[in-house]
VOPAGU-2260 file (C-alpha; in pm, 1 decimal, decimal comma):
REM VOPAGU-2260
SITE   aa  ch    i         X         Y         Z
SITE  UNK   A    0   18883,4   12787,9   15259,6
SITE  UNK   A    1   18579,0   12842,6   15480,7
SITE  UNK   A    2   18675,6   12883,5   15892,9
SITE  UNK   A    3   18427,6   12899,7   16118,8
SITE  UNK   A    4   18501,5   13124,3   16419,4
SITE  UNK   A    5   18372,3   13039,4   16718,3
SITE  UNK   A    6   18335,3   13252,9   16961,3
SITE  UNK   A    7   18259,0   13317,1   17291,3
SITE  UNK   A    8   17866,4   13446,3   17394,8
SITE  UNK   A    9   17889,0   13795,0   17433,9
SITE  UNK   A   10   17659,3   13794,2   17712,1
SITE  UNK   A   11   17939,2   13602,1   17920,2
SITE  UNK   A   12   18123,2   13933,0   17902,8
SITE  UNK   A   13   18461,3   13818,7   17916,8
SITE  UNK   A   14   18586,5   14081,6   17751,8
SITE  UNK   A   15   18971,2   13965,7   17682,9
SITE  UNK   A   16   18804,5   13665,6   17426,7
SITE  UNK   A   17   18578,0   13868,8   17263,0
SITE  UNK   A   18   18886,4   14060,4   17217,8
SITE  UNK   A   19   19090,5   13798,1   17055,7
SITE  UNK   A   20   18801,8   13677,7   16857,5
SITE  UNK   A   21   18730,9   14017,4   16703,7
SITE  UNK   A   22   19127,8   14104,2   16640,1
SITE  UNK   A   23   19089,7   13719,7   16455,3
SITE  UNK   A   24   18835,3   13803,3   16247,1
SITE  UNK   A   25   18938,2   14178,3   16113,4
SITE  UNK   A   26   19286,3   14044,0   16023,5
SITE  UNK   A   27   19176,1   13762,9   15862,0
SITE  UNK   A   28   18926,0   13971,2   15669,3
SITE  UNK   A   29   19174,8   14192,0   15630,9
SITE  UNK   A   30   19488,8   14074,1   15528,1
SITE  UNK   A   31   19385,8   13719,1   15435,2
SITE  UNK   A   32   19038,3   13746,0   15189,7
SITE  UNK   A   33   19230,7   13508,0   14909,6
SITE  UNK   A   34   19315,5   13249,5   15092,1
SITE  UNK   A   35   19050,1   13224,2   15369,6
SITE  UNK   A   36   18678,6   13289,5   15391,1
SITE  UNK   A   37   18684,2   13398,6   15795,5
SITE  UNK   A   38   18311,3   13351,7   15914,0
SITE  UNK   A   39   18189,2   13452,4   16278,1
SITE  UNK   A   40   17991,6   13144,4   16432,0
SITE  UNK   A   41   17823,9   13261,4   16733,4
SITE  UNK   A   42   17425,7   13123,7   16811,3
SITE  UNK   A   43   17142,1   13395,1   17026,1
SITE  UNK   A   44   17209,8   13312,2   17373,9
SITE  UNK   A   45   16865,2   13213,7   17512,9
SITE  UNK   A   46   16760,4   13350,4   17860,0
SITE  UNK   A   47   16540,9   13100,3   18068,9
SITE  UNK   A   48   16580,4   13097,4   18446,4
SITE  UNK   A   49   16660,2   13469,3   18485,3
SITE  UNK   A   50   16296,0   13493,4   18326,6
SITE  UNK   A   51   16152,3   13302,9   18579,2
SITE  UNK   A   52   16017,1   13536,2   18851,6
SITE  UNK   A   53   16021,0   13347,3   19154,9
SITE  UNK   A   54   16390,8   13250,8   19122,8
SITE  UNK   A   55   16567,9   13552,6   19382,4
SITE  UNK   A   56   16910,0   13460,0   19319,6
SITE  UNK   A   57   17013,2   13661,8   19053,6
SITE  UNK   A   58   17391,2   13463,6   18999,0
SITE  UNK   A   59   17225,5   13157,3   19037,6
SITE  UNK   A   60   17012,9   13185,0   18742,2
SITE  UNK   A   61   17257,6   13376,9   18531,0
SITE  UNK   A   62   17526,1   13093,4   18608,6
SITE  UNK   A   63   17250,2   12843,8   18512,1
SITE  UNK   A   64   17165,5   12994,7   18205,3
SITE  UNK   A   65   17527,8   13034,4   18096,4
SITE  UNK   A   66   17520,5   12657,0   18144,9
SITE  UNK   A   67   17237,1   12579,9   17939,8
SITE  UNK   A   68   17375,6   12759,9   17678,8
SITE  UNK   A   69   17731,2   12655,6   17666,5
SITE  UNK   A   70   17658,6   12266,4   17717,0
SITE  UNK   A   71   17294,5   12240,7   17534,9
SITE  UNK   A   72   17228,4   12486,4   17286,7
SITE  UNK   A   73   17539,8   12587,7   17121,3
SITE  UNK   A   74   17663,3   12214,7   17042,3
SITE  UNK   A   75   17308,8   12176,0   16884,8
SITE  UNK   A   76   17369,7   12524,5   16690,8
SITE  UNK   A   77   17725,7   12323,3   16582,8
SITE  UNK   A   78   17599,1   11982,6   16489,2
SITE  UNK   A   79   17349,1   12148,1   16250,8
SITE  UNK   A   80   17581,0   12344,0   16073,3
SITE  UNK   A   81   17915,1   12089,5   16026,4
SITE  UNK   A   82   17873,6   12078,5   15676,7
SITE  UNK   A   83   17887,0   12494,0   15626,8
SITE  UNK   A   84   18296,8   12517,2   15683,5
SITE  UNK   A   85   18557,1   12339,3   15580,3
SITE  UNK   A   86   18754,2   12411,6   15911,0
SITE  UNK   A   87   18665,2   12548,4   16272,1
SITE  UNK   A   88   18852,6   12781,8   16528,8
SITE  UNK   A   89   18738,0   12781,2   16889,7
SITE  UNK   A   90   18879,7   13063,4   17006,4
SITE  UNK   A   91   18814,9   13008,5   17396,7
SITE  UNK   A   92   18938,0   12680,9   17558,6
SITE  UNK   A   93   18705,3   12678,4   17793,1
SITE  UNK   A   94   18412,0   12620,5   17516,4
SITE  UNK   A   95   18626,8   12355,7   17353,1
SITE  UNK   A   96   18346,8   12123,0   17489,7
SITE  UNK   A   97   18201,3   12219,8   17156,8
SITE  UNK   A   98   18503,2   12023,3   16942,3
SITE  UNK   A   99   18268,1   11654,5   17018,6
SITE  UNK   A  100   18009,6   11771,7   16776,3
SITE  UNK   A  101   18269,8   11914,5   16517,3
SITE  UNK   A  102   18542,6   11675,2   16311,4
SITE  UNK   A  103   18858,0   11677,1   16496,2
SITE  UNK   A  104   19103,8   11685,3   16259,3
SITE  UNK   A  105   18947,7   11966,9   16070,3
SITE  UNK   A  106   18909,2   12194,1   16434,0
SITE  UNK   A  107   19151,0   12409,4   16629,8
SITE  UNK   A  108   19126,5   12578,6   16940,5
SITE  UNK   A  109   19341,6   12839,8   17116,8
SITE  UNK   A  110   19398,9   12778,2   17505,9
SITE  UNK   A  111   19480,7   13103,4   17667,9
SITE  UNK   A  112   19573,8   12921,1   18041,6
SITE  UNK   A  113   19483,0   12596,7   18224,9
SITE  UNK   A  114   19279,1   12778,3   18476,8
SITE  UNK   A  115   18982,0   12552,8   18307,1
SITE  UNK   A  116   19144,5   12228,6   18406,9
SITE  UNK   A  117   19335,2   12312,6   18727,4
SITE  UNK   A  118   19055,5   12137,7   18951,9
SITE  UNK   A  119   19181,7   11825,3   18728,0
SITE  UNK   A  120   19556,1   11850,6   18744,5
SITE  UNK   A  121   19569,4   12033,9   19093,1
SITE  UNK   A  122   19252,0   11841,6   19277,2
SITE  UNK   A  123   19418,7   11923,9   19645,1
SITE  UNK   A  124   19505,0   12283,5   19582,0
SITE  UNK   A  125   19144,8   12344,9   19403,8
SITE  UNK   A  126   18932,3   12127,3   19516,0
SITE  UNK   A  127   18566,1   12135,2   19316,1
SITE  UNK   A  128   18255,2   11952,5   19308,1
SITE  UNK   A  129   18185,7   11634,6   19089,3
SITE  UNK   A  130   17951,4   11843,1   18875,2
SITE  UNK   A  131   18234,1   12095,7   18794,0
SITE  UNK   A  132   18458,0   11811,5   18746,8
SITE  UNK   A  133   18282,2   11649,8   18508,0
SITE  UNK   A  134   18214,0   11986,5   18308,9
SITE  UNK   A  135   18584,0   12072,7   18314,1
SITE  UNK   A  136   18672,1   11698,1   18160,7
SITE  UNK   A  137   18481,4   11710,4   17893,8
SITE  UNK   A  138   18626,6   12034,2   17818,6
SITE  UNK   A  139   18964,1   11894,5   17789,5
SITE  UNK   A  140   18851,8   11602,0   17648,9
SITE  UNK   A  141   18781,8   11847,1   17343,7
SITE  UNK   A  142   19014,6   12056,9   17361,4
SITE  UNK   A  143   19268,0   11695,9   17330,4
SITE  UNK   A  144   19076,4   11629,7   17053,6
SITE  UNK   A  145   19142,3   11899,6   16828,5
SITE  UNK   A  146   19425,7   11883,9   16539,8
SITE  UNK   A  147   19624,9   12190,0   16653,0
SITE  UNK   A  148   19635,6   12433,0   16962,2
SITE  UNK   A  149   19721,6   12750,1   16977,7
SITE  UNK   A  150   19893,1   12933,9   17296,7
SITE  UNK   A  151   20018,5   13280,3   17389,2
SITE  UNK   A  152   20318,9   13245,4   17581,5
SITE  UNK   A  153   20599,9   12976,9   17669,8
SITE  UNK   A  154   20479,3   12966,3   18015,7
SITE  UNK   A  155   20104,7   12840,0   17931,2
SITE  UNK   A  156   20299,1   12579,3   17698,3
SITE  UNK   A  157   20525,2   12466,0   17970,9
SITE  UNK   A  158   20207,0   12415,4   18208,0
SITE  UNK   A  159   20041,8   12179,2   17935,8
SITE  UNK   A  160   20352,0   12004,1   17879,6
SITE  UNK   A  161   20374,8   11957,7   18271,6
SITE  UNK   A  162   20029,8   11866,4   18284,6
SITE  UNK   A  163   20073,5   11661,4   17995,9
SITE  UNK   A  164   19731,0   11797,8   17849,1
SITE  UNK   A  165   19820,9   11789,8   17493,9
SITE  UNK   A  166   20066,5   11632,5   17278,6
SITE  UNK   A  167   20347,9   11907,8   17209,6
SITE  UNK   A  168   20319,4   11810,4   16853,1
SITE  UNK   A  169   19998,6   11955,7   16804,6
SITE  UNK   A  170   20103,6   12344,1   16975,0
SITE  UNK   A  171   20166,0   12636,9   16832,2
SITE  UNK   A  172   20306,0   12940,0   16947,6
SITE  UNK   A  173   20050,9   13258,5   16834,7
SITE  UNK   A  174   20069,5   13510,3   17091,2
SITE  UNK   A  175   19828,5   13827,8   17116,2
SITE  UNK   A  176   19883,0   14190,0   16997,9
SITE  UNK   A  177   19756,0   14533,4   17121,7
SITE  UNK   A  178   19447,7   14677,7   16976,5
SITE  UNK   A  179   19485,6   15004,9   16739,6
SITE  UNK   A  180   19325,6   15210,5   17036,3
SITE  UNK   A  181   19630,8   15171,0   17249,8
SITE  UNK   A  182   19882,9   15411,7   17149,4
SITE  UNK   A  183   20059,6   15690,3   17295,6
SITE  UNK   A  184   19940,5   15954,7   17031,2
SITE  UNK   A  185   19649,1   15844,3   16858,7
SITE  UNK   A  186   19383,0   16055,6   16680,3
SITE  UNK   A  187   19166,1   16257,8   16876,0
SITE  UNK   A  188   19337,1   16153,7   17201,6
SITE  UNK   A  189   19317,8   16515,8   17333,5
SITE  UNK   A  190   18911,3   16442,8   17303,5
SITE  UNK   A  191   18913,7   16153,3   17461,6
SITE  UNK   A  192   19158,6   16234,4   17742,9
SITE  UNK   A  193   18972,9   16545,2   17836,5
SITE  UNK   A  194   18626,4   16337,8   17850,4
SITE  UNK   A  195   18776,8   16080,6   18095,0
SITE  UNK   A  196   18891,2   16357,4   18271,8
SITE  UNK   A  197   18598,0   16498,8   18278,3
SITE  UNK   A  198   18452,2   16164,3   18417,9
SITE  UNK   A  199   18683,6   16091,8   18734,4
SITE  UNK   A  200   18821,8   16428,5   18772,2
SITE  UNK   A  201   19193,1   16579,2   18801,1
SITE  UNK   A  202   19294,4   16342,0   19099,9
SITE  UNK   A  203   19581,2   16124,0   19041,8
SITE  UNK   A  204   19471,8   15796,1   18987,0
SITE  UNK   A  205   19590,8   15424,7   18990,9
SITE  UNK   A  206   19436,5   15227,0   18761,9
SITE  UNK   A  207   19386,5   14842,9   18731,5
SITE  UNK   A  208   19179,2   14627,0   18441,4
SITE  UNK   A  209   19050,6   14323,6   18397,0
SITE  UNK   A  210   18805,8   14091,8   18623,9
SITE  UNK   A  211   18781,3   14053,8   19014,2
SITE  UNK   A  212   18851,0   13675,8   18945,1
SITE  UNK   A  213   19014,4   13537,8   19261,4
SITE  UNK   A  214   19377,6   13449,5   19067,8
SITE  UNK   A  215   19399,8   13859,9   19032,3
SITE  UNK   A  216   19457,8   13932,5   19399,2
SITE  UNK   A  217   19208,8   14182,5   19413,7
SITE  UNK   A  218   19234,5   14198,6   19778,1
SITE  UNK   A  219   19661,3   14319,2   19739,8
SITE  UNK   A  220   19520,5   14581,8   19494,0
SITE  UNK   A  221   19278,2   14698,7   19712,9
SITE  UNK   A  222   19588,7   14716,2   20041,7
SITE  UNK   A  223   19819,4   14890,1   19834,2
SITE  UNK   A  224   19556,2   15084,9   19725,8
SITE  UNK   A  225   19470,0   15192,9   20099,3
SITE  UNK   A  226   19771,1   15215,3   20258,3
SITE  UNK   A  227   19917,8   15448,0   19993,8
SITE  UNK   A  228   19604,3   15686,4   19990,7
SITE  UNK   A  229   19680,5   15739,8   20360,5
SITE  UNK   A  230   19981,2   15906,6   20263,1
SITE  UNK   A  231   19867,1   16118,7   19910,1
SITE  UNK   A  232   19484,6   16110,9   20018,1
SITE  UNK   A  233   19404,8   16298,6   19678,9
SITE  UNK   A  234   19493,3   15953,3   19539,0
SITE  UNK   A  235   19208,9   15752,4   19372,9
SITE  UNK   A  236   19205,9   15422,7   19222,8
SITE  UNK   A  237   18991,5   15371,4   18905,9
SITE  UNK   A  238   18904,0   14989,2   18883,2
SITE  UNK   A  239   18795,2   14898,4   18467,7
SITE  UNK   A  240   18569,8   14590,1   18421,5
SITE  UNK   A  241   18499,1   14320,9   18677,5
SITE  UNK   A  242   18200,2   14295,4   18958,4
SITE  UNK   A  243   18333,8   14300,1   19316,2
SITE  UNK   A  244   18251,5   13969,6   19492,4
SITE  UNK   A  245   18076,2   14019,5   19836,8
SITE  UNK   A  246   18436,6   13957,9   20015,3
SITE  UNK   A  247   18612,1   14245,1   19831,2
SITE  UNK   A  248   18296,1   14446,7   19866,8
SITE  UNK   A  249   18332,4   14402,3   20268,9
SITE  UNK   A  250   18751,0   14458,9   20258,6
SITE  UNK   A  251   18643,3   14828,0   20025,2
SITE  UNK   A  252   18439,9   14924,6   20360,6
SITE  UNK   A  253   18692,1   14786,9   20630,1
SITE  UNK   A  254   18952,9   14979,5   20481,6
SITE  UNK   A  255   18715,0   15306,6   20433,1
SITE  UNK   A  256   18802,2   15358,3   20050,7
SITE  UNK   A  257   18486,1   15327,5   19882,1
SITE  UNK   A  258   18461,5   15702,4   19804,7
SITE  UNK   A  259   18819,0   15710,4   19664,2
SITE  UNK   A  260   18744,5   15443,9   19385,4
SITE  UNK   A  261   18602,3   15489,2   19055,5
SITE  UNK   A  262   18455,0   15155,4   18923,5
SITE  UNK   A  263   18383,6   15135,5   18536,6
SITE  UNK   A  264   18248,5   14896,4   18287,9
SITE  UNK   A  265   18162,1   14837,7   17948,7
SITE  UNK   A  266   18413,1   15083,2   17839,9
SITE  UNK   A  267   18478,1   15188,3   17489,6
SITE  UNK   A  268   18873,1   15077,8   17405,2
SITE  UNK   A  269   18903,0   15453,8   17316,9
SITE  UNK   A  270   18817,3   15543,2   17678,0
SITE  UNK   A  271   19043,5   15244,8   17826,6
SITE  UNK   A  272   19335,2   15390,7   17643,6
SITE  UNK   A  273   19268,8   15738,7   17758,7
SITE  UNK   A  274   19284,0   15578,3   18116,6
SITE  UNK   A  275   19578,5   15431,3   18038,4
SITE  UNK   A  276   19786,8   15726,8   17899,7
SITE  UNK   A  277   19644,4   15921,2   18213,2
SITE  UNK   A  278   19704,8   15702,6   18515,8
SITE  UNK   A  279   20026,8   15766,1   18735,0
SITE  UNK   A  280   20066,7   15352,9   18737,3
SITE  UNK   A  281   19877,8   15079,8   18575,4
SITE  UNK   A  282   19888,6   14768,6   18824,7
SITE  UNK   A  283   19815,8   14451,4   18796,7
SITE  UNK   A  284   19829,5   14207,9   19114,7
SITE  UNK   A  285   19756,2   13872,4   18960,8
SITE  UNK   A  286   19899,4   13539,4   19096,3
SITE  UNK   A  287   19859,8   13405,7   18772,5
SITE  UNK   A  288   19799,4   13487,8   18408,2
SITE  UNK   A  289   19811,8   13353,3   18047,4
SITE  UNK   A  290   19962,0   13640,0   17920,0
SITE  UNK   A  291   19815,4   13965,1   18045,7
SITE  UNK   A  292   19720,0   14160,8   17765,9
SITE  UNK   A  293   19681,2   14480,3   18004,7
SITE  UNK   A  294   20073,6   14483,8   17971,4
SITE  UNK   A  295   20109,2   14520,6   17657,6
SITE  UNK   A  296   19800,5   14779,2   17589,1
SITE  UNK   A  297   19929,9   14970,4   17903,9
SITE  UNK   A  298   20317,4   14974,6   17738,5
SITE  UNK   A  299   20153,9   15065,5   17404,3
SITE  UNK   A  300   19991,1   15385,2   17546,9
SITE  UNK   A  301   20347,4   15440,5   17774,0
SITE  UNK   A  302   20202,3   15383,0   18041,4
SITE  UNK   A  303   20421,3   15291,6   18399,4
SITE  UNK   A  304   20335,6   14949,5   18453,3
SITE  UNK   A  305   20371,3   14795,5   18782,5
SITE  UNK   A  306   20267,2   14373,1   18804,0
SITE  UNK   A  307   20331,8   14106,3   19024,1
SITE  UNK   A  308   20676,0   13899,1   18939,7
SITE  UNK   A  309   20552,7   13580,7   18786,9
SITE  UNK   A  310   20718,4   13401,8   18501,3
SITE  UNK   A  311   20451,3   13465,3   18237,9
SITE  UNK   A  312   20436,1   13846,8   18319,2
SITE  UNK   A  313   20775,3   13855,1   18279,9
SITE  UNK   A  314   20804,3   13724,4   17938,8
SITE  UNK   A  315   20586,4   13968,8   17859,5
SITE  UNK   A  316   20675,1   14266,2   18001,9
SITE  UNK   A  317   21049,0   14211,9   18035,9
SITE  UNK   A  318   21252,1   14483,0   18134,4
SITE  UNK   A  319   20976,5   14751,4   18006,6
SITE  UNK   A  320   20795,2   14692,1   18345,2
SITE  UNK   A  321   20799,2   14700,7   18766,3
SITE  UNK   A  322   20801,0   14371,4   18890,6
SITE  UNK   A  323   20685,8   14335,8   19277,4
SITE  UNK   A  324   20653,3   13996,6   19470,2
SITE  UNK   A  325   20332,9   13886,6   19465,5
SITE  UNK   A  326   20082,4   13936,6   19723,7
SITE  UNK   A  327   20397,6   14168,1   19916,0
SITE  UNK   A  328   20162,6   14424,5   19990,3
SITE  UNK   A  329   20481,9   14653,4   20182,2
SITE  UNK   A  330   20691,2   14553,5   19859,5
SITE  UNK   A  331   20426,7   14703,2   19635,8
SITE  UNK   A  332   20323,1   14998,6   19873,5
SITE  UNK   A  333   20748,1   15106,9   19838,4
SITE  UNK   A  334   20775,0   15053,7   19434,7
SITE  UNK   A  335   20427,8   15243,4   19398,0
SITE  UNK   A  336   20523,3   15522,7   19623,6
SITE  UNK   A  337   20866,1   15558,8   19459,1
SITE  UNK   A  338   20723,2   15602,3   19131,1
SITE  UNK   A  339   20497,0   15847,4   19221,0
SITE  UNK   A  340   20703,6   16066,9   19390,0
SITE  UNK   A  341   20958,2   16037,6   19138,0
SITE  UNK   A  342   20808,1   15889,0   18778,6
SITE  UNK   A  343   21166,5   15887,9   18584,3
SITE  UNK   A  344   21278,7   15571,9   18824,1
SITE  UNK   A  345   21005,2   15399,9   18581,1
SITE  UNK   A  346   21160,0   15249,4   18266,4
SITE  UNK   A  347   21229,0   15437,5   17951,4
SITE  UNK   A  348   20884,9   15544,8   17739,1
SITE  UNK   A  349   21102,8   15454,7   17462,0
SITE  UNK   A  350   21208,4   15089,9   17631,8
SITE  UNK   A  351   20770,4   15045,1   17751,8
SITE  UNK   A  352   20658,6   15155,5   17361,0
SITE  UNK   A  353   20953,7   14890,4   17207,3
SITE  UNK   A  354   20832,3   14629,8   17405,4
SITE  UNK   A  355   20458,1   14648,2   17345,8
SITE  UNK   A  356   20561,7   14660,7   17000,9
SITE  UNK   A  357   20673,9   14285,8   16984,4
SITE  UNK   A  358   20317,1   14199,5   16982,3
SITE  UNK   A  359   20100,8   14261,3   16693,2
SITE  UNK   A  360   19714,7   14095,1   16612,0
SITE  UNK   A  361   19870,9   14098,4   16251,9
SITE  UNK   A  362   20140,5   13826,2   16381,1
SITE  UNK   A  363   19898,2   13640,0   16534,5
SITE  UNK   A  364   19641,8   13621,1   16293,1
SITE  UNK   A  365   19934,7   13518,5   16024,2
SITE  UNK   A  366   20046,6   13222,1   16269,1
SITE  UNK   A  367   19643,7   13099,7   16282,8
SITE  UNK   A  368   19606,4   13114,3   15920,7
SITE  UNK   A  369   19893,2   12930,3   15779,2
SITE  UNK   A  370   19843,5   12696,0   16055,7
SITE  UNK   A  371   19498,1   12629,2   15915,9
SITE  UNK   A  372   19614,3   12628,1   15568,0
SITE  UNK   A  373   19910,2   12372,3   15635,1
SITE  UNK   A  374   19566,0   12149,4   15787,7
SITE  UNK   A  375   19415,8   12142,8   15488,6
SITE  UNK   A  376   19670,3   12102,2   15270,2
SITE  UNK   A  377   19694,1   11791,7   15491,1
């Protein structure tokens, strides 16, 4: 059987789906060669307004271009190549746009969250523009069209049975893993621990990945983050991934931290993992997540994991993490401090490791591929 994997443009840099699309792909290669022919479908992203000289707004064009791509050039790329597989797997949700030039009931597509289609469901609590209204219904549009649907946690299926997005019939339940990086003793970790060290010093350090998206609650990060370096002022905070929006930029100065943060990107998942082993708490602030896959990767590498006390975090982290109420800045100043002055309060290493070890790419990639298989059998 010949899938077509479709993946995200890497020059969108969202990091978590390139993630699951590459974890995809090597298992399926992998563990799965008999059975399925796993081929990576991604076209060159063409650049056109950032080329143009004249155009000064540097998001503006980007954004633009990322539209061009996504909506004109990759469903062209698609329609011209319908005949090369015998099924497809759109591995982001918010390119199932791309299902209209693809037969349905050979095509999948794995929704990580809703976030795509909230404007739609929720019009009063985010309100948009036509324009982006339009975009996001003919996303869902395709992603209803698809034969199956994939999710990661009961909480994202609950929200698209509430929503009544898709018929139940047609999810199924393949949640992520962890990445080989993240462990608590891997090969060469003394290397790469002492070259992170080497990058942001011998300061304690809190440490928080993923995007500056505006569901992450960068700004409670960024409060905690203040008012407990007035108390241990050799405190830093090392931020992975993510570009600070103009807001959060202004909130870094009012609170006078910039010179205690470290801000990386592009990091190798060697590096991440060092962080993670390394930092005195891994926090993550969100209002709202599909899953979270920093919990997991953070647990894997034993990391004390502190996150904000929302259903989906908690059916992934269960009793292996610190839950504080969200956007309770004193709640998560007092939990934060607690831990760092005394670390053992965390839960067991042996408790964080067993629960990170639930998840496995391996599982997931199994759950995809008889999933196909059953299609086709079909």
């Amino acid at each position: 059987m010949r899938l077509g994997i479709v993946c995200d443009y890497l020059e969108e840099n969202w990091h978590s789906m390139n993630l699951c699309a590459q974890m995809l792909l090597k298992h399926l290669q992998a563990e799965h060669l008999t059975s399925i022919q796993a081929i990576e479908v991604r076209p060159t992203f063409q650049w056109r307004c950032q080329k143009i000289p004249w155009f000064g707004k540097k998001r503006f064009t980007y954004n633009t271009d990322r539209l061009l791509n996504r909506f004109w050039d990759y469903p062209r790329y698609l329609s011209q190549r319908v005949a090369d597989f015998d099924l497809y797997h759109v591995t982001d949700h918010s390119y199932a746009h791309l299902a209209h030039v693809l037969p349905p009931k050979r095509t999948g597509v794995y929704c990580h969250d809703i976030d795509a289609f909230y404007s739609l469901v929720e019009p009063v609590k985010d309100p948009r523009p036509a324009w982006y209204q339009a975009m996001s219904r003919r996303i869902l549009h395709g992603l209803q069209s698809c034969a199956v649907v994939f999710y990661s946690t009961a909480e994202v299926r609950k929200q698209i049975e509430h929503y009544q997005l898709v018929e139940p019939s047609r999810l199924v339940y393949a949640p992520y893993g962890f990445a080989p990086e993240f462990c608590i003793t891997p090969e060469n970790a003394n290397i790469a621990d002492q070259q992170i060290r080497e990058q942001i010093g011998k300061a304690p350090f809190l440490l928080h990945v993923g995007s500056c998206i505006q569901r992450k609650r960068i700004d409670t990060l960024l409060q905690v983050f203040a008012q407990l370096q007035a108390i241990y002022p050799e405190l830093r905070l090392v931020k992975v991934s993510g570009e600070w929006t103009p807001t959060q930029q202004q909130q870094i100065a009012h609170l006078n931290i910039k010179k205690s943060i470290i801000h990386l990107q592009n990091l190798q998942r060697t590096t991440i993992a060092a962080l993670y082993r390394q930092a005195s708490a891994v926090l993550l602030t969100s209002i709202a997540e599909g899953f979270g896959l920093p919990v997991i990767e953070a647990l894997a590498c034993g990391a004390i994991t502190v996150v904000s006390d929302i259903p989906v975090l908690r059916e992934v982290g269960q009793e292996a993490v610190v839950y504080c109420p969200t956007a309770d800045v004193s709640a998560w100043v007092k939990t934060v401090e607690q831990l760092l002055l005394n670390p053992t309060s965390a839960p067991d290493i042996n408790l964080r490791l067993s629960q990170a070890h639930k998840y496995s790419w391996s599982t997931h990639t199994q759950i995809i591929a008889q999933s196909y298989l059953e299609l086709i059998g079909n």
